[in-house]
PAPA-448530 format. One line per 3 residues: number of its first residue (from 1); their letters; for each residue z, y, x of C-alpha. Coordinates in steps of 0.02 Angstrom, whole numbers, plus 50000, padded with zeros to 5 digits. Layout:
N
NUM = a = Z/Y/X  ... .
***
This chain:
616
1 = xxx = 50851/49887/47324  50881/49999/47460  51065/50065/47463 .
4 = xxx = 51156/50196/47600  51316/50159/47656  51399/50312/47646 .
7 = xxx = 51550/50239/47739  51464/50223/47911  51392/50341/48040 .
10 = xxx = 51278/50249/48186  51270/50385/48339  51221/50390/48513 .
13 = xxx = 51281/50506/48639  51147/50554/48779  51152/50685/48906 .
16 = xxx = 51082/50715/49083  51244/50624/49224  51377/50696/49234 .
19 = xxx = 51374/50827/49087  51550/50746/48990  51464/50600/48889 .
22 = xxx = 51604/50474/48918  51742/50634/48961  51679/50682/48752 .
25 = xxx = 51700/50479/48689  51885/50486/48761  51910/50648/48660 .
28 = xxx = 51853/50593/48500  51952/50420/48545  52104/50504/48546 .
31 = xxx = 52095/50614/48419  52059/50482/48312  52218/50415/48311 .
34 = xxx = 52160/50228/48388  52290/50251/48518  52472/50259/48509 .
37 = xxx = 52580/50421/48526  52665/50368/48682  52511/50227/48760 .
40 = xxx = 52470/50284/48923  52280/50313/48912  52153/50320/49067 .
43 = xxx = 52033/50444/49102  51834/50400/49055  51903/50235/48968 .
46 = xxx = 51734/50191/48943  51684/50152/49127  51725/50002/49134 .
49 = xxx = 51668/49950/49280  51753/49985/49470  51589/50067/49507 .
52 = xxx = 51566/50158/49377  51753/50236/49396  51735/50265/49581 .
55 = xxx = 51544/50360/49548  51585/50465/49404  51432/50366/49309 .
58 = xxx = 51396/50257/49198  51277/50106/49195  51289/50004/49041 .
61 = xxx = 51287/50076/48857  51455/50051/48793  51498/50014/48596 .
64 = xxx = 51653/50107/48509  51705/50159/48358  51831/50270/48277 .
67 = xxx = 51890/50309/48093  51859/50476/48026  51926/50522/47866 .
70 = xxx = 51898/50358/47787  51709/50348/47869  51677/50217/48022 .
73 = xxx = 51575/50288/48153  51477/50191/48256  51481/50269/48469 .
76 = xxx = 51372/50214/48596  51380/50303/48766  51228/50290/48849 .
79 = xxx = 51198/50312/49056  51129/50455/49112  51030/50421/49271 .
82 = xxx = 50845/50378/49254  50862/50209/49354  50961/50165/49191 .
85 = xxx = 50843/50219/49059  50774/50054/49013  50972/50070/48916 .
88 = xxx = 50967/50207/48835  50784/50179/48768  50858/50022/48669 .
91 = xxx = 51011/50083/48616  50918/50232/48513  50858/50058/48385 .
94 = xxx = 51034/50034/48320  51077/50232/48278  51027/50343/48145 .
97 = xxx = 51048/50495/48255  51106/50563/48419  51240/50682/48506 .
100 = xxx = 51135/50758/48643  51262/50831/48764  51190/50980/48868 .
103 = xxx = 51320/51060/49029  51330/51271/48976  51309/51304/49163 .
106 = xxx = 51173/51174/49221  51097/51186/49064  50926/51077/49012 .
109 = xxx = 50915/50947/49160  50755/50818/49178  50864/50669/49106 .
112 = xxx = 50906/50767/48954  50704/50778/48939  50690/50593/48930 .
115 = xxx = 50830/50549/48810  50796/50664/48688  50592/50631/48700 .
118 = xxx = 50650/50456/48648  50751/50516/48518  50618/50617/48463 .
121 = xxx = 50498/50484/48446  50603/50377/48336  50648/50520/48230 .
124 = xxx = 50832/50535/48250  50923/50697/48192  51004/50776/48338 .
127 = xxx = 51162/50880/48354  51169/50976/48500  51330/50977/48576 .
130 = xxx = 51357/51139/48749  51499/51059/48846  51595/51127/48981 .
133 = xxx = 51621/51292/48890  51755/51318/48964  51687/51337/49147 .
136 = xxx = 51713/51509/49221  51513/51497/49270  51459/51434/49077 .
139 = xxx = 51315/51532/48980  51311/51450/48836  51184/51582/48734 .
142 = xxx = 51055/51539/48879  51081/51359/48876  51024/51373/48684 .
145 = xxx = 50855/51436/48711  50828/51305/48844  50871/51177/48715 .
148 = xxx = 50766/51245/48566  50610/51281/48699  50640/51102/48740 .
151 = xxx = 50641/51043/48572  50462/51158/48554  50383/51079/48733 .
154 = xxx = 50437/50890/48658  50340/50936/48494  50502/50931/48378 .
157 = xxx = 50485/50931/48196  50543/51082/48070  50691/50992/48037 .
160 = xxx = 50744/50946/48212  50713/51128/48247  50835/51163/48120 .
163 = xxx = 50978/51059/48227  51158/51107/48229  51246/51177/48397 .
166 = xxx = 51449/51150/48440  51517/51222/48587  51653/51112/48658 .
169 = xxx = 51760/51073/48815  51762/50871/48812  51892/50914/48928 .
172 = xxx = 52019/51013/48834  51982/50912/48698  51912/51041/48567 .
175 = xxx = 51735/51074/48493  51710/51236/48381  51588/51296/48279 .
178 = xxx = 51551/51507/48356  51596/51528/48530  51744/51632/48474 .
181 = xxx = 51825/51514/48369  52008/51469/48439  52030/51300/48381 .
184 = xxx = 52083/51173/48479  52013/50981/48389  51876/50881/48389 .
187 = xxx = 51867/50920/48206  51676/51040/48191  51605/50881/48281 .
190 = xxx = 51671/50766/48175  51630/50856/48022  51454/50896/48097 .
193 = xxx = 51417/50679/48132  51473/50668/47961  51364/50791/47858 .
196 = xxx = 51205/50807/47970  51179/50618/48034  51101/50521/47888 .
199 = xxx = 51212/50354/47840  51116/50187/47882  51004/50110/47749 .
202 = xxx = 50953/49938/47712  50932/49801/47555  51096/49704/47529 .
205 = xxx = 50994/49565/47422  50839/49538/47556  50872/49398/47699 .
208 = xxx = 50969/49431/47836  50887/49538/47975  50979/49591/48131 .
211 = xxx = 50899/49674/48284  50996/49618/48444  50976/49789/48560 .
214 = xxx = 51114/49760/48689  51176/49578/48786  51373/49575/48861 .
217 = xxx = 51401/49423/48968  51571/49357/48937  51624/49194/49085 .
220 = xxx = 51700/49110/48935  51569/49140/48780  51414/49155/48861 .
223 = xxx = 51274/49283/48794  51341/49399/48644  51189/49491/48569 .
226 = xxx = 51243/49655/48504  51149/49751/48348  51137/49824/48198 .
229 = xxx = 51129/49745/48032  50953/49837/47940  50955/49684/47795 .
232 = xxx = 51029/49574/47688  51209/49508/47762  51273/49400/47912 .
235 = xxx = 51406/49279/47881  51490/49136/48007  51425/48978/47993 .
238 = xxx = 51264/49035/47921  51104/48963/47982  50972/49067/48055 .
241 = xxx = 50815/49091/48145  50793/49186/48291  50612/49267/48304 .
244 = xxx = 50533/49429/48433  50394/49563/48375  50303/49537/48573 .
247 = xxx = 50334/49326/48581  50256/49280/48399  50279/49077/48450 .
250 = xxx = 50456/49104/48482  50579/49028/48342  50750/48968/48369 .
253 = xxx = 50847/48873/48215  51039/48923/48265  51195/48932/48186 .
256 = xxx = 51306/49099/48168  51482/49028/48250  51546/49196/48301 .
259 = xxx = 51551/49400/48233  51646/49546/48289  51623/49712/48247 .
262 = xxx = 51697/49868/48355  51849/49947/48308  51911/50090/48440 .
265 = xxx = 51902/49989/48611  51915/49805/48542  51814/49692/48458 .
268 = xxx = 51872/49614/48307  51824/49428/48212  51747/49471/48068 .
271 = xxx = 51713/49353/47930  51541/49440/47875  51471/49600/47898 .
274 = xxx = 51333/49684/47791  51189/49863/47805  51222/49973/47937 .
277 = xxx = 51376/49859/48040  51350/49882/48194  51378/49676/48233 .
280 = xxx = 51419/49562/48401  51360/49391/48392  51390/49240/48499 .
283 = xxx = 51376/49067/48510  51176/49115/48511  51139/49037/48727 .
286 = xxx = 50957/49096/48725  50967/49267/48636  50870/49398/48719 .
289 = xxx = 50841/49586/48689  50702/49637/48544  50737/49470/48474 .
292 = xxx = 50778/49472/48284  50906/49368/48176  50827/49312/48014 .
295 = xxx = 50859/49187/47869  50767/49045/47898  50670/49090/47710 .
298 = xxx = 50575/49243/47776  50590/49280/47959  50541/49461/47997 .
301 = xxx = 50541/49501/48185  50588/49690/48161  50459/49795/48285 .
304 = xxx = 50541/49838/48445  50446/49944/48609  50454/49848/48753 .
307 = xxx = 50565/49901/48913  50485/50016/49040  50424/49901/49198 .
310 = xxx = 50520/49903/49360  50420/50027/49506  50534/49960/49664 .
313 = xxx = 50565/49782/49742  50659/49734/49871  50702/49558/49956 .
316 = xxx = 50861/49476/49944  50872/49339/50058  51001/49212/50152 .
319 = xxx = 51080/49297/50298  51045/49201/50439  51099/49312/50581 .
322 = xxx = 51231/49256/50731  51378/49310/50637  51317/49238/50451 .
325 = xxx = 51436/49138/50352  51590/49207/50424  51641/49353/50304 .
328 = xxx = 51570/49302/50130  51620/49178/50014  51436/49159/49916 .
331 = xxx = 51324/49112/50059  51198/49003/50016  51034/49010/49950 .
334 = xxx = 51090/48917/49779  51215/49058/49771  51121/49185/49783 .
337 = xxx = 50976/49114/49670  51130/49091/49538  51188/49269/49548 .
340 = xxx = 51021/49333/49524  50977/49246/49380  51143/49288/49308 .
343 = xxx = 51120/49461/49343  50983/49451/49205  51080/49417/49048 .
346 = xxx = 51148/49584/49046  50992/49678/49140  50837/49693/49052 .
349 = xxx = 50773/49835/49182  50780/49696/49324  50659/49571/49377 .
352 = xxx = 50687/49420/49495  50574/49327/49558  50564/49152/49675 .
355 = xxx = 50452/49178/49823  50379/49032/49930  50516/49031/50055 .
358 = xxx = 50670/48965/49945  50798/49076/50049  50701/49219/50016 .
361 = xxx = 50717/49317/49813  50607/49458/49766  50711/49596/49665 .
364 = xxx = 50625/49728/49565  50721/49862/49468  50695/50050/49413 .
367 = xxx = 50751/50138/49565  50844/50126/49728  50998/50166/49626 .
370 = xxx = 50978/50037/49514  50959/49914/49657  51095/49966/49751 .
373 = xxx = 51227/49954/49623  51190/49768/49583  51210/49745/49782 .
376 = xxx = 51382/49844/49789  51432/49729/49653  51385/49573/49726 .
379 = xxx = 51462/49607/49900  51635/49637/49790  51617/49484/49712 .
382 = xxx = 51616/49411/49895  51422/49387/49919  51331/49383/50095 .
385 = xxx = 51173/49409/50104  51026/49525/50181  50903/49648/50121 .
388 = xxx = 50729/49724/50152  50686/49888/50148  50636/49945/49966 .
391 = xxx = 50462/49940/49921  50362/50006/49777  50262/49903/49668 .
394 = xxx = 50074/49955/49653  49962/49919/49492  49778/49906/49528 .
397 = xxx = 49654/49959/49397  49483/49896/49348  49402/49938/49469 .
400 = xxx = 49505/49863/49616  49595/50058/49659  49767/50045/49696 .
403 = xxx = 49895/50165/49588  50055/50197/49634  50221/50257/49523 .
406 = xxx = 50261/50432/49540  50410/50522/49506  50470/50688/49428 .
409 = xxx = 50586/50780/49557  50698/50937/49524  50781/50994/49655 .
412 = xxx = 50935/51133/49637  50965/51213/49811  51066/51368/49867 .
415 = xxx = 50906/51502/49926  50913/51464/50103  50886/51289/50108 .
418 = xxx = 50726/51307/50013  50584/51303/50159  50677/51132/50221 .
421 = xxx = 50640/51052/50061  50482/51120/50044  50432/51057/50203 .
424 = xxx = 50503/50884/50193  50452/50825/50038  50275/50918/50084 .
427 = xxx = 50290/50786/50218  50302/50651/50091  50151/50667/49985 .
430 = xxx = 50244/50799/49877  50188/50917/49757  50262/51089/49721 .
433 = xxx = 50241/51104/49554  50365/51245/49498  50504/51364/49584 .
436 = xxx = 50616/51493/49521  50792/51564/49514  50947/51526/49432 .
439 = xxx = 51096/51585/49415  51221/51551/49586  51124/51600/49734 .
442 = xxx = 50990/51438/49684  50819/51384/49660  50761/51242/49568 .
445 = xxx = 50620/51157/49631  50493/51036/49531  50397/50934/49608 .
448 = xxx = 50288/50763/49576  50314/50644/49701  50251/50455/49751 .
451 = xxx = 50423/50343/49717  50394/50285/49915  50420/50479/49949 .
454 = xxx = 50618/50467/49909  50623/50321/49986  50763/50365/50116 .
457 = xxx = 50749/50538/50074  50923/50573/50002  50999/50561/50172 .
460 = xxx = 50889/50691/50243  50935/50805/50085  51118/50801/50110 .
463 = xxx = 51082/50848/50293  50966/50974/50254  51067/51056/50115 .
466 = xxx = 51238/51028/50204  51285/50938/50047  51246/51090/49912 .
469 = xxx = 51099/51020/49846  51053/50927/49681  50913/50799/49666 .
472 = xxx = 50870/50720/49480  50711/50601/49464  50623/50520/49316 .
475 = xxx = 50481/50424/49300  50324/50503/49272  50189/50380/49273 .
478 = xxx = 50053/50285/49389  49935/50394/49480  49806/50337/49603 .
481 = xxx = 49869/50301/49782  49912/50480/49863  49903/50411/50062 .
484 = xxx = 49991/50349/50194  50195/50403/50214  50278/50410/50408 .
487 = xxx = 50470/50391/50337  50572/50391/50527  50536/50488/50635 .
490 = xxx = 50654/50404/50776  50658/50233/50833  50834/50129/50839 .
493 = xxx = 50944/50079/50981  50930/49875/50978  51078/49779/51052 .
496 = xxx = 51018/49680/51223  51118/49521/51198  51289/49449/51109 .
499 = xxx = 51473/49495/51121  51587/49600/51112  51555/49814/51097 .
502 = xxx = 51646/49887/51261  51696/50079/51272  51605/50087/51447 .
505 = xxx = 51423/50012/51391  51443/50130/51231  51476/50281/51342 .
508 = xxx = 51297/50264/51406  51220/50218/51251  51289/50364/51179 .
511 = xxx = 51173/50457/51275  51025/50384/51203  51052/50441/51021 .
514 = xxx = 51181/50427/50893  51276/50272/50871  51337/50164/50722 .
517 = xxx = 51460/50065/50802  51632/50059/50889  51740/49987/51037 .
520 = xxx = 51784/49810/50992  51638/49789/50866  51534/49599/50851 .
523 = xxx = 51364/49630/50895  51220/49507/50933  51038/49508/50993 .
526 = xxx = 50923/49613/50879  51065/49704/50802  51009/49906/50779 .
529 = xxx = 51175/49985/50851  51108/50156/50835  50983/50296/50818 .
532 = xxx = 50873/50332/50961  50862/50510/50996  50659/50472/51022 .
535 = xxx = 50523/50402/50923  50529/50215/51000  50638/50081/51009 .
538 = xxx = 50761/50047/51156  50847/49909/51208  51061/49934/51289 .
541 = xxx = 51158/49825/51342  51345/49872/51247  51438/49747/51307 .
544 = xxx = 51404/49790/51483  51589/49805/51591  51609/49897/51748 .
547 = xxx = 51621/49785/51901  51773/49817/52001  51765/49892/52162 .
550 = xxx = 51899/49940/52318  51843/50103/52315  51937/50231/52202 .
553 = xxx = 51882/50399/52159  51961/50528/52089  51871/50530/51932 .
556 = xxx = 51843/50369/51896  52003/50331/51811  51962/50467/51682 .
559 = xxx = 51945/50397/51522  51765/50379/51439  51766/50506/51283 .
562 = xxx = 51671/50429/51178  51577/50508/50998  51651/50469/50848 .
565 = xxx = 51519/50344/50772  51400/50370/50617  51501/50283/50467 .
568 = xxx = 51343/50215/50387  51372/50215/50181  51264/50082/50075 .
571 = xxx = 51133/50194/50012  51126/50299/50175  51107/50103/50274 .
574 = xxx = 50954/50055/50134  50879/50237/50160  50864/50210/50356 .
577 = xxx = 50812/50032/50381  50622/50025/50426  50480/49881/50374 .
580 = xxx = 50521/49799/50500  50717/49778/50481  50833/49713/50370 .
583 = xxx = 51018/49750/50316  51150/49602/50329  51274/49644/50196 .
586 = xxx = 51433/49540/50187  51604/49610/50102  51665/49691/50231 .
589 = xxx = 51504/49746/50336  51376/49825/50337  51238/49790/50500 .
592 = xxx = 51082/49825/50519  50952/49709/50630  50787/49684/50672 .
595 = xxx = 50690/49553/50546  50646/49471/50718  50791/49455/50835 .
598 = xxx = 50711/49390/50988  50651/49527/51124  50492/49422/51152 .
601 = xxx = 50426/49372/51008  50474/49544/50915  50343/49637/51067 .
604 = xxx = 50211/49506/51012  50224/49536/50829  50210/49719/50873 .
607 = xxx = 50061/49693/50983  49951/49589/50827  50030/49710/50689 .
610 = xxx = 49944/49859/50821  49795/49758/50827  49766/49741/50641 .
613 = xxx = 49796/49914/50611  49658/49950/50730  49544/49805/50643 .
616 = x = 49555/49907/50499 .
***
């Protein structure tokens, strides 16, 4: 018999980035009374991860829990960014309704569209929570209507028409009922959770039956599958079987050693847990996401929609440049095949593949973003290595056409910087689809866009919004192929030959475009030490000194001013490497070189790529 447990509340928080999700967990952490009076408590205690800290975002879902009045609720805080979705589209299996966190000055952003469409679909009560209240710009009663005309675009039932608002300042550290309420809890929010979002349900007497939705990775435990109990009970040292809705042949016999459940920030041994827990399990090496832990009498896989594909790829390969091996600590290809594969228990969005050259990996993931936070990690974890330019990966249809993934794109820009946009991403196979004004001085911008269209694009966008622009993306689906893309306009300035960067051959160089490099800098044949100011490649010789002569003049003691160089980022590096180059990453450089470093042989390959192109 089906039975609720009225002493547990399952929620998920989602929001577009950076509207307060994890700012709102540490506010309802505290409040709850998990940490002591005088404990010294850091901000966003959620992000875990140095990356996540240093960005403001986060990346993986994250399990909490807090005590309210006698009632355990459940907390997941989900990532924001699209490149992250294949997260938050999981995490929505172990809940029984979500917090959907909306900014009262940015109001109804494109993530916020995909998260609650999700949420929609599984038919999850939703509380609407307007954060940020408190901001000077906030309009709160405007923000509404976008929400509820979202609600009516996504097709939302009566009853998730009917959904409650709070108004809150994660911040501050209250959430209130009426705008003009003057309390200053959590307290409306936690009352809200607890009369509005249903308790789990399940049979106590069936057989066991535990969805595993999220994987940690713990160096001393292995794989922990982490779920939510919908049947029966799970005790340690019980036997079980572990089955998956989409892999009918699969079926595991293995043997419950270890269960936590979440309590505030730590996981605690538990001896069994029962309908509605929100369970870790491990002990379990080859548990996977979707797959379903069932008594061996009647093993159920429960159903479970498969993760959304990856749309860009890029190589990871062996550096193998002049200066390789002498900065990293991971440098081989077994290391870097390792790392990969690793990098797999915990990502389900991520795809790596062997390719027929065994120094050479093929990456896929959901975005460039995605991508280049696994690389940022891996160069902190002492990793050298290079990578390609990103690629998009193209589906072909019956009849042989080639489809590519396109994006949704919604732009915010101050007015002036419109007709830049406009142009540019009119460059890239963009399509305007909608413009108008909001409030600010700015414009927001919609338009559907081939995924090889951003490529590289964010750069340009800073530049051409002096940094006061906002760009949000989201998946949108395969459309046929919309045509060829020119990404650079300008060609690269290609170190001559190896040594040592000298002020004197950089004072010359400078003239040729804008450099990336310093006095005193390694550089080697093939290296790209700069952006030439035209559309081809050339060729300087940096580590050219000036001969010594009798003769004096008057000026030629002056010193050489030189221009401060271009301090290349990561993402800004991976947005300006071309087809043709590739970006040696090590942990404490960044360089980027030509895929073929000798002069000669680089002209030839040009010459036969030029003559297939004509071929065509």
């Amino acid at each position: 018999m089906e039975i609720k447990q009225e002493k547990i509340r399952n929620i998920a928080i989602i929001a577009h980035v950076d509207h307060g999700k994890t700012t709102l967990v540490d506010g309802l952490l505290k409040q709850s009374g998990i940490f002591r009076e005088n404990q010294a408590v850091v901000e966003r205690v959620m992000d875990s991860n140095d990356i996540e800290r240093e960005r403001g975002i986060t990346i993986l879902s994250k399990n909490t829990a807090v005590n309210y009045k006698g009632t355990k609720i459940n907390i997941i805080d989900t990532p924001g960014h699209a490149d992250f979705g294949g997260e938050v589209e999981r995490v929505l299996k172990m809940v029984n309704g979500v917090v959907m966190l909306v900014d009262a000055f940015e109001g109804v952003m494109p993530q916020t569209k995909f998260v609650l469409m999700k949420a929609l679909q599984l038919n999850l009560p939703v509380i609407v929570c307007i954060n940020k209240t408190d901001r000077p710009e906030a309009r709160p009663q405007e923000v509404v209507d976008e929400v509820l005309e979202l609600l009516m675009d996504l097709g939302a039932s009566d009853e998730q028409l009917d959904c409650p608002f709070v108004y809150a300042s994660a911040r501050d550290g209250y959430a209130r009922y009426n705008l003009e309420d003057t309390n200053m809890d959590m307290v409306p929010l936690f009352e809200t959770i607890i009369n509005y979002i249903p308790a789990p349900t399940g049979d106590p007497d069936k057989g066991t039956q535990v969805l595993i939705s999220t994987i940690d990775y713990n160096e001393y435990v292995g794989r922990i599958g982490v779920g939510k109990v919908d049947n029966g009970t799970i005790k340690v040292n019980q036997e079980a079987v572990v089955v998956n809705h989409h892999d009918p042949d699969k079926k595991i016999k293995v043997k419950i050693s270890k269960l936590y459940e979440f309590e505030g920030l730590n996981k605690i041994e538990v001896q069994e847990a029962t309908v509605g827990s929100i369970v870790a399990i491990s002990g379990i090496s080859d548990i996977h996401i979707g797959d379903t832990i069932c008594s061996p009498d009647d093993p159920a896989p429960i159903p479970f929609q498969k993760i959304s594909e990856p749309t860009i790829a890029m190589n990871f390969i062996v550096n193998d440049s002049p200066l390789a091996g002498l900065e990293g600590k991971y440098v081989t290809s077994r290391h870097l095949r390792e790392r990969l594969y690793r990098e797999l228990n915990t990502d389900v969005s991520l795809r790596v593949e062997d390719t027929e050259d065994t120094d050479t990996f093929k990456v896929s993931g959901r975005g460039e973003l995605h991508l280049s936070v696994l690389i940022e990690n891996m160069r902190r974890e002492g990793y050298e290595f290079a990578v390609s330019k990103a690629e998009v990966l193209y589906h072909k249809d019956e009849n042989g056409k080639k489809s590519e993934p396109i994006e949704d794109c919604y732009i915010d820009v101050p007015d002036e910087f419109t007709g830049a946009v406009i142009e540019k991403l009119g460059q890239r196979k963009g399509e305007l689809q909608s413009m108008g004004s909001i409030a600010g001085g700015y414009t927001r911008l919609h338009f559907v866009i081939p995924s090889r269209g951003l490529i590289g694009y964010r750069g340009d966008f800073l530049t051409d919004t002096k940094g006061n622009g906002i760009i949000n993306t989201s998946f949108n689906g395969y459309a046929p192929y919309k045509g060829d893309i020119s990404y650079r306009k300008q060609g690269s300035l290609i170190a001559f030959e190896a040594g040592e960067a000298v002020t004197y051959g950089l004072f010359s160089a400078q003239e040729r475009g804008t450099l990336f490099i310093g006095p005193g800098e390694k550089v080697y044949s093939g290296m790209v030490i700069g952006q030439s100011g035209k559309s081809e490649d050339i060729e300087l010789n940096v580590c050219k000194k000036k001969h010594l002569t009798n003769t004096r003049s008057s000026s030629a003691d002056e010193a050489l001013t030189l221009t401060p160089k271009k301090e290349m980022s990561l993402e800004q590096a991976l947005d300006f490497i071309d087809a043709d180059e590739l970006l040696e990453i090590t942990p404490t450089s960044l360089r980027i070189r030509k895929k073929i470093l000798d002069p000669t042989l680089r002209k030839r390959a040009e010459i036969r790529a030029a003559q297939m192109n004509q071929d065509k």
